[in-house]
ChimeraX commands (.cxc) that place a marker at each C-alpha (Angstrom):
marker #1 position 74.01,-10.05,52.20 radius 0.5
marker #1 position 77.15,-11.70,50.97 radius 0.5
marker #1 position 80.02,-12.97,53.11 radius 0.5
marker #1 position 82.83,-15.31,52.36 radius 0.5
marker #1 position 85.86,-16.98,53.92 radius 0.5
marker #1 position 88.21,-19.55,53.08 radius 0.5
marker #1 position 89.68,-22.49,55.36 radius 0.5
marker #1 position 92.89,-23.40,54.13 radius 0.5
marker #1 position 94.12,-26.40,55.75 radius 0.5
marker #1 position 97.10,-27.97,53.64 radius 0.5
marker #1 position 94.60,-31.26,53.06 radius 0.5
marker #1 position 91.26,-29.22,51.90 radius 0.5
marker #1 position 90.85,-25.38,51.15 radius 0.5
marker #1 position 87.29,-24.48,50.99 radius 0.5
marker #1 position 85.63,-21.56,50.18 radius 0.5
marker #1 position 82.27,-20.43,51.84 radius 0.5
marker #1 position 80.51,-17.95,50.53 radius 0.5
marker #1 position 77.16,-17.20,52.53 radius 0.5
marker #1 position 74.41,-15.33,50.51 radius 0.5
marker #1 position 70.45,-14.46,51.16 radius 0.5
marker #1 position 68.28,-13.64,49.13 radius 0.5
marker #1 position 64.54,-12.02,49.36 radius 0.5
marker #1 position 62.89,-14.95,47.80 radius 0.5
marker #1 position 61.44,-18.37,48.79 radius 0.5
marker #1 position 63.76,-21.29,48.97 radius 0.5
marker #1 position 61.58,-23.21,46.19 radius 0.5
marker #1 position 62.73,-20.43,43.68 radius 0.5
marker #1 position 66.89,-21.15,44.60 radius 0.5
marker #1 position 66.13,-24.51,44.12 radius 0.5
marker #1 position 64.89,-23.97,40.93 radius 0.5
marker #1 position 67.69,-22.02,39.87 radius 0.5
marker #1 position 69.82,-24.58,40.54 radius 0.5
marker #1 position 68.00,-27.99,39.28 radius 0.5
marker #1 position 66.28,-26.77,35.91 radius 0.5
marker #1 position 68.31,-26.09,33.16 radius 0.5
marker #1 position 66.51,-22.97,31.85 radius 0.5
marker #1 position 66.57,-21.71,35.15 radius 0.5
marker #1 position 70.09,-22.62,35.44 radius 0.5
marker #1 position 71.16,-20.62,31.96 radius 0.5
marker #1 position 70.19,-17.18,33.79 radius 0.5
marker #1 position 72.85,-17.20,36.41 radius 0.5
marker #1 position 75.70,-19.69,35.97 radius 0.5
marker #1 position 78.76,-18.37,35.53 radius 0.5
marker #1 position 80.39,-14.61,36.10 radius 0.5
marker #1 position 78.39,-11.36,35.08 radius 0.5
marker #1 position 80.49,-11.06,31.69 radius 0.5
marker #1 position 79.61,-14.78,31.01 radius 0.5
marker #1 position 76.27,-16.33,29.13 radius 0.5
marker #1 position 75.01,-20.01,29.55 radius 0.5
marker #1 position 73.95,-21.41,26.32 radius 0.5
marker #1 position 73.99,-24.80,27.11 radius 0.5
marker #1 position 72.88,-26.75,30.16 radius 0.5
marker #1 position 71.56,-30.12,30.95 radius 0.5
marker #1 position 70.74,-31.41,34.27 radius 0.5
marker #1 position 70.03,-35.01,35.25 radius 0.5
marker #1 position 69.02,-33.96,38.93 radius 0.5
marker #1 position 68.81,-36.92,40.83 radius 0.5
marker #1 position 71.96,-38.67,42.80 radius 0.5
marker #1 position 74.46,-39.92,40.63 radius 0.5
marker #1 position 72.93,-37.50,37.61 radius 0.5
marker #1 position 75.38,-35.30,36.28 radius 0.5
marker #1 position 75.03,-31.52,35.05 radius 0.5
marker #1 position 76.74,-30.29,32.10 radius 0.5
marker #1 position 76.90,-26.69,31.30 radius 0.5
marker #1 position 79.40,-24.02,29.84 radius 0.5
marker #1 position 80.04,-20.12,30.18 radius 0.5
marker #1 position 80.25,-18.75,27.38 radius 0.5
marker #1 position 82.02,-15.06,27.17 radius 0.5
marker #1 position 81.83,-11.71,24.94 radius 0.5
marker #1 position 84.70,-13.15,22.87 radius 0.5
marker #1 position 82.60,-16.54,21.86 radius 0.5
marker #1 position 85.26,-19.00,23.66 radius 0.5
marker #1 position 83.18,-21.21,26.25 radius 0.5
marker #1 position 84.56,-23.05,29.14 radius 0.5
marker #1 position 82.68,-26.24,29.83 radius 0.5
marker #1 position 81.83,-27.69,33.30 radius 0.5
marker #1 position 80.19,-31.18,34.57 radius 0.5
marker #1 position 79.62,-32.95,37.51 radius 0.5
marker #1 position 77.61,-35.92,39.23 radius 0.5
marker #1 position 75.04,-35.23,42.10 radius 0.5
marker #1 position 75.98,-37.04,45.08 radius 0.5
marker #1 position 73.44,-35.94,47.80 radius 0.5
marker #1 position 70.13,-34.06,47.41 radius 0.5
marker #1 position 68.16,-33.03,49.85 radius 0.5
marker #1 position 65.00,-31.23,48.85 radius 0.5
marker #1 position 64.86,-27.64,48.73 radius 0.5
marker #1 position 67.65,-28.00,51.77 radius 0.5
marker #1 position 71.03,-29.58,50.34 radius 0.5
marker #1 position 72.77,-30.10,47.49 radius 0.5
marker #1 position 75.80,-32.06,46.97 radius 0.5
marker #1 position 78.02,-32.03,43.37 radius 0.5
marker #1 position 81.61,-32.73,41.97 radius 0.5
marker #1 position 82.49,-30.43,39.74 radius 0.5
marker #1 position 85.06,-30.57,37.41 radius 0.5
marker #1 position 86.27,-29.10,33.88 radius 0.5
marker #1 position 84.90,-30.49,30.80 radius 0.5
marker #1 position 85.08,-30.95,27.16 radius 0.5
marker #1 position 82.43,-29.86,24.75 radius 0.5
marker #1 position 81.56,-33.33,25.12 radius 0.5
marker #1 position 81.43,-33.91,28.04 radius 0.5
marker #1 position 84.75,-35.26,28.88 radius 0.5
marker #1 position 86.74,-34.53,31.76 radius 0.5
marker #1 position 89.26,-32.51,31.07 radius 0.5
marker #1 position 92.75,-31.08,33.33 radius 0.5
marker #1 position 92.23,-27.30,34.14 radius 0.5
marker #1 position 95.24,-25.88,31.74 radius 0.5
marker #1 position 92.82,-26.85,28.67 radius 0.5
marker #1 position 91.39,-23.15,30.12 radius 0.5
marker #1 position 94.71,-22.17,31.34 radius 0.5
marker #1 position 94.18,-22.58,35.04 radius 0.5
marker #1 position 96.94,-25.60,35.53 radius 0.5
marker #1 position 96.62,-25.78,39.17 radius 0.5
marker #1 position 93.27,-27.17,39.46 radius 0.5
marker #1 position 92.46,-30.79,40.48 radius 0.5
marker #1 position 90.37,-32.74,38.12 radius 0.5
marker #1 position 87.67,-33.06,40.68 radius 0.5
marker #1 position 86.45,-30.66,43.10 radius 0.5
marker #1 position 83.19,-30.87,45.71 radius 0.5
marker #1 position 80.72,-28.03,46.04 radius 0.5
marker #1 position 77.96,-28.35,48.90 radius 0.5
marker #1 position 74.67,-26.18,48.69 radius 0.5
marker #1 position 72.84,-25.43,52.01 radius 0.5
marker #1 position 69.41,-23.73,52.09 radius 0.5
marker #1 position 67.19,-22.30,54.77 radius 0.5
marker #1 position 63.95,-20.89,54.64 radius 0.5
marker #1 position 62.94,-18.46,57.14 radius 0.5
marker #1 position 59.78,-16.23,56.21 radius 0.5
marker #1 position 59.75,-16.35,52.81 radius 0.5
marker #1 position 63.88,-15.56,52.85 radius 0.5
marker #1 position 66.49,-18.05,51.46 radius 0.5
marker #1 position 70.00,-18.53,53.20 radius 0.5
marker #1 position 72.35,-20.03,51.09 radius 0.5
marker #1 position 75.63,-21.59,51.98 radius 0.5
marker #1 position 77.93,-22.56,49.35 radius 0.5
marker #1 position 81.12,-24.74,49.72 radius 0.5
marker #1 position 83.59,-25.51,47.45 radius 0.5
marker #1 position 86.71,-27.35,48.19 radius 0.5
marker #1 position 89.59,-28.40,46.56 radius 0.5
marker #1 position 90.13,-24.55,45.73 radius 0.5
marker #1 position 93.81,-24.56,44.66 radius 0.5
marker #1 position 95.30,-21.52,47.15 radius 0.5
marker #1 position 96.22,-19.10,44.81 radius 0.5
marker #1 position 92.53,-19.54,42.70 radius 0.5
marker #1 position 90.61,-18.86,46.12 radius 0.5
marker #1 position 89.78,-15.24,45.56 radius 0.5
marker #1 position 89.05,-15.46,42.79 radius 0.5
marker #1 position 86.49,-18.24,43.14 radius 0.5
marker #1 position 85.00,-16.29,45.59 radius 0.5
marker #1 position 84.60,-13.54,43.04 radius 0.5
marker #1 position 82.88,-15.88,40.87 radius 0.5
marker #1 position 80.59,-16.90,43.18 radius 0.5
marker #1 position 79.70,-14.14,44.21 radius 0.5
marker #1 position 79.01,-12.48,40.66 radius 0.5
marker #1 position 76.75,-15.72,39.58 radius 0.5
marker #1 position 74.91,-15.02,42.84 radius 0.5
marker #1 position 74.45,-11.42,42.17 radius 0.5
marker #1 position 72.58,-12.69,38.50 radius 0.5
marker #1 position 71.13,-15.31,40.45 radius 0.5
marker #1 position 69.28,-12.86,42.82 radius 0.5
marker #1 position 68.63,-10.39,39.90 radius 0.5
marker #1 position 66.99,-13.19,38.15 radius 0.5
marker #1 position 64.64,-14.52,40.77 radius 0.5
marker #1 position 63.25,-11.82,42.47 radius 0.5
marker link #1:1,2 radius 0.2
marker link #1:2,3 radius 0.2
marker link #1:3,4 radius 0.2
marker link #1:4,5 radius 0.2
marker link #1:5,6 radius 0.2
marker link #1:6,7 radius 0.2
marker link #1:7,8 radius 0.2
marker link #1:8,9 radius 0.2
marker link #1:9,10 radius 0.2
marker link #1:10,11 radius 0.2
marker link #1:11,12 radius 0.2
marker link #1:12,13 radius 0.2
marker link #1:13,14 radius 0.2
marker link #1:14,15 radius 0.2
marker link #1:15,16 radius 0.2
marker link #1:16,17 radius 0.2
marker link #1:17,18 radius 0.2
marker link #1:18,19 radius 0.2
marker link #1:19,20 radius 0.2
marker link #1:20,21 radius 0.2
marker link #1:21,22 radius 0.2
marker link #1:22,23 radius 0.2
marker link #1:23,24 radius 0.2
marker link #1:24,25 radius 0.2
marker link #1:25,26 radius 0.2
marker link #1:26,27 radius 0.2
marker link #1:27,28 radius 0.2
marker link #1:28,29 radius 0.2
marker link #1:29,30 radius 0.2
marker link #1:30,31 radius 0.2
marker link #1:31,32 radius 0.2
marker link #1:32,33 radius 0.2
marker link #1:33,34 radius 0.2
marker link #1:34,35 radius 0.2
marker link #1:35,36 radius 0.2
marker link #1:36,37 radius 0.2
marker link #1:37,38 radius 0.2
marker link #1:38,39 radius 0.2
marker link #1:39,40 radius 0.2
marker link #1:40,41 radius 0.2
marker link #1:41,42 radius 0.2
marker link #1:42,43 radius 0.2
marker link #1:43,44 radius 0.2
marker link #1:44,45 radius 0.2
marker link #1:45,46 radius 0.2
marker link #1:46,47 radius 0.2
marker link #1:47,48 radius 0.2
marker link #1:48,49 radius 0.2
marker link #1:49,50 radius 0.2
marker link #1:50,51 radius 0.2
marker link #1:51,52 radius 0.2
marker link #1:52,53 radius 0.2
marker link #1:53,54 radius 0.2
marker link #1:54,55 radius 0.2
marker link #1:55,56 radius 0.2
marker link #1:56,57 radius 0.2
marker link #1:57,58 radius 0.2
marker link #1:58,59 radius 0.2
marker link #1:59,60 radius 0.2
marker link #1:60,61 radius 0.2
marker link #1:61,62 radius 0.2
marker link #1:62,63 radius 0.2
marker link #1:63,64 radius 0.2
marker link #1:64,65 radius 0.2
marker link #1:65,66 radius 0.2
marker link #1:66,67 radius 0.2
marker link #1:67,68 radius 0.2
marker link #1:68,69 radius 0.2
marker link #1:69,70 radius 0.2
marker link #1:70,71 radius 0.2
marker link #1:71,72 radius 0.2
marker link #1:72,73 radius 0.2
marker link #1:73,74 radius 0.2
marker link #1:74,75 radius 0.2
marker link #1:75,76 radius 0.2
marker link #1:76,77 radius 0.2
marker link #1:77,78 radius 0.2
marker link #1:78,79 radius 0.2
marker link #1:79,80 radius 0.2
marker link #1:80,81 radius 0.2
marker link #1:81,82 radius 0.2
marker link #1:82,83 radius 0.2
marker link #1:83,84 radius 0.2
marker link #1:84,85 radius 0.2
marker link #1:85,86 radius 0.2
marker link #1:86,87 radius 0.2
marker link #1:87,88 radius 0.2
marker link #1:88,89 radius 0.2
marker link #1:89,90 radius 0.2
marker link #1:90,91 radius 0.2
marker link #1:91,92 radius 0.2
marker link #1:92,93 radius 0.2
marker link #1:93,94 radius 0.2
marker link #1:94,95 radius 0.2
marker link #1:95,96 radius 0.2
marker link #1:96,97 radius 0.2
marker link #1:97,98 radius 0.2
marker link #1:98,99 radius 0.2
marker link #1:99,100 radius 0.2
marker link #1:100,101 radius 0.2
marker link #1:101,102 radius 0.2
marker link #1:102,103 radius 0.2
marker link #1:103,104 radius 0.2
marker link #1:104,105 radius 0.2
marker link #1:105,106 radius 0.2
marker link #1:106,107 radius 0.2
marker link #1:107,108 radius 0.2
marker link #1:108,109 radius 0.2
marker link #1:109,110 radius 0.2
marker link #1:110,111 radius 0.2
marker link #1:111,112 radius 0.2
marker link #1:112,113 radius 0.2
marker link #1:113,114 radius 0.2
marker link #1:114,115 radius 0.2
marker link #1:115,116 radius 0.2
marker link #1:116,117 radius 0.2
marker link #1:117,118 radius 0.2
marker link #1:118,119 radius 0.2
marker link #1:119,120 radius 0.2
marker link #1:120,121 radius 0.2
marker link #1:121,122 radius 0.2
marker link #1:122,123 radius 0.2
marker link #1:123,124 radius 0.2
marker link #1:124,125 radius 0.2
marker link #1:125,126 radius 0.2
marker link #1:126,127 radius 0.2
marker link #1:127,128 radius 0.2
marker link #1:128,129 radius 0.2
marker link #1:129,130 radius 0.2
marker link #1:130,131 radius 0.2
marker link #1:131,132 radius 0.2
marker link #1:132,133 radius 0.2
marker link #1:133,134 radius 0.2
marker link #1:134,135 radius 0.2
marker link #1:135,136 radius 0.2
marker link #1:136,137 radius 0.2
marker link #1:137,138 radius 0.2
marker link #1:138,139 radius 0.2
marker link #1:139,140 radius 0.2
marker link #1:140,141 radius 0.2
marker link #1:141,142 radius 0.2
marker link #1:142,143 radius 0.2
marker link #1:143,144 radius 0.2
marker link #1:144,145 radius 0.2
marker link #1:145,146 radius 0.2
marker link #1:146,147 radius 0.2
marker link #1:147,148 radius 0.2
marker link #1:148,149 radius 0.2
marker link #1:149,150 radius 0.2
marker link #1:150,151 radius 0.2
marker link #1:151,152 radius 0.2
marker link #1:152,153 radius 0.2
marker link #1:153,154 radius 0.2
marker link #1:154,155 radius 0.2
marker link #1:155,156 radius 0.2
marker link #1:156,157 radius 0.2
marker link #1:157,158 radius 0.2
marker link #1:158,159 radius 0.2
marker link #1:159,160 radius 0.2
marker link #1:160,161 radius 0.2
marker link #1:161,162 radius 0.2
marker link #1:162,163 radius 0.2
view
């Protein structure tokens, strides 16, 4: 089950998209704190991830890029700012270089992104099911459906991957 909505409030738009999934909460939380485990869902279902590193603790930072048909990646990174075992998750997330770097949005044509944006990861375990509950805010207005889009595509690999 997948649902989604978006709060636009002129100060923070947030998207929530709300997903479950027939497997244990230990194996989400895997998929999102191991970098192998990472690879097999992060990004859109015409997207790879070839690279991913993952310094999970708080104030670690990810780095990871989609990589699609044509070869061009688009690199992310971010820095863990609340973790929560197998419950919460807590990142910013912003565009990267190949190095690392932050880097505006319009390096991969999407101008109207902040620098910075905050994604919150909820799970709950209920017999041997996961809820998830994603946030992200800072969603520029016009980007919002198609964020959720995203989302919801990783998610779909994400559950296809972890069964």
């Amino acid at each position: 089950m997948t649902t989604s909505k978006n709060t636009t409030d002129e100060k923070q738009k947030t998207i929530s998209v709300k997903r479950s999934f027939d497997i244990p909460a230990s194996k989400v939380w895997k998929a999102w704190t191991e970098p192998e485990s990472f690879k097999k869902w992060w990004g859109p279902i015409e997207y790879t991830c070839p690279d991913c590193t993952i310094d999970f603790k708080v104030g670690g930072k990810y780095f990871a890029s989609m990589q699609a048909a044509d070869g061009k990646k688009t690199w992310s990174t971010g820095t863990y700012k609340e973790i929560v075992p197998l419950k919460k998750i807590v990142y910013t997330d912003s565009f990267a270089d190949s190095k690392g770097n932050v880097v505006p949005g319009s390096e991969y044509d999407m101008p109207e992104m902040p620098m910075e944006t905050l994604v919150t990861v909820e799970l709950e375990e209920t017999a041997g099911k996961t809820t998830m509950l994603l946030h992200h805010t800072g969603i520029p207005m016009d980007m919002m459906n198609d964020c959720i889009k995203g989302w919801q595509s990783c998610f779909d690999k994400m559950e296809n991957n972890f069964k």
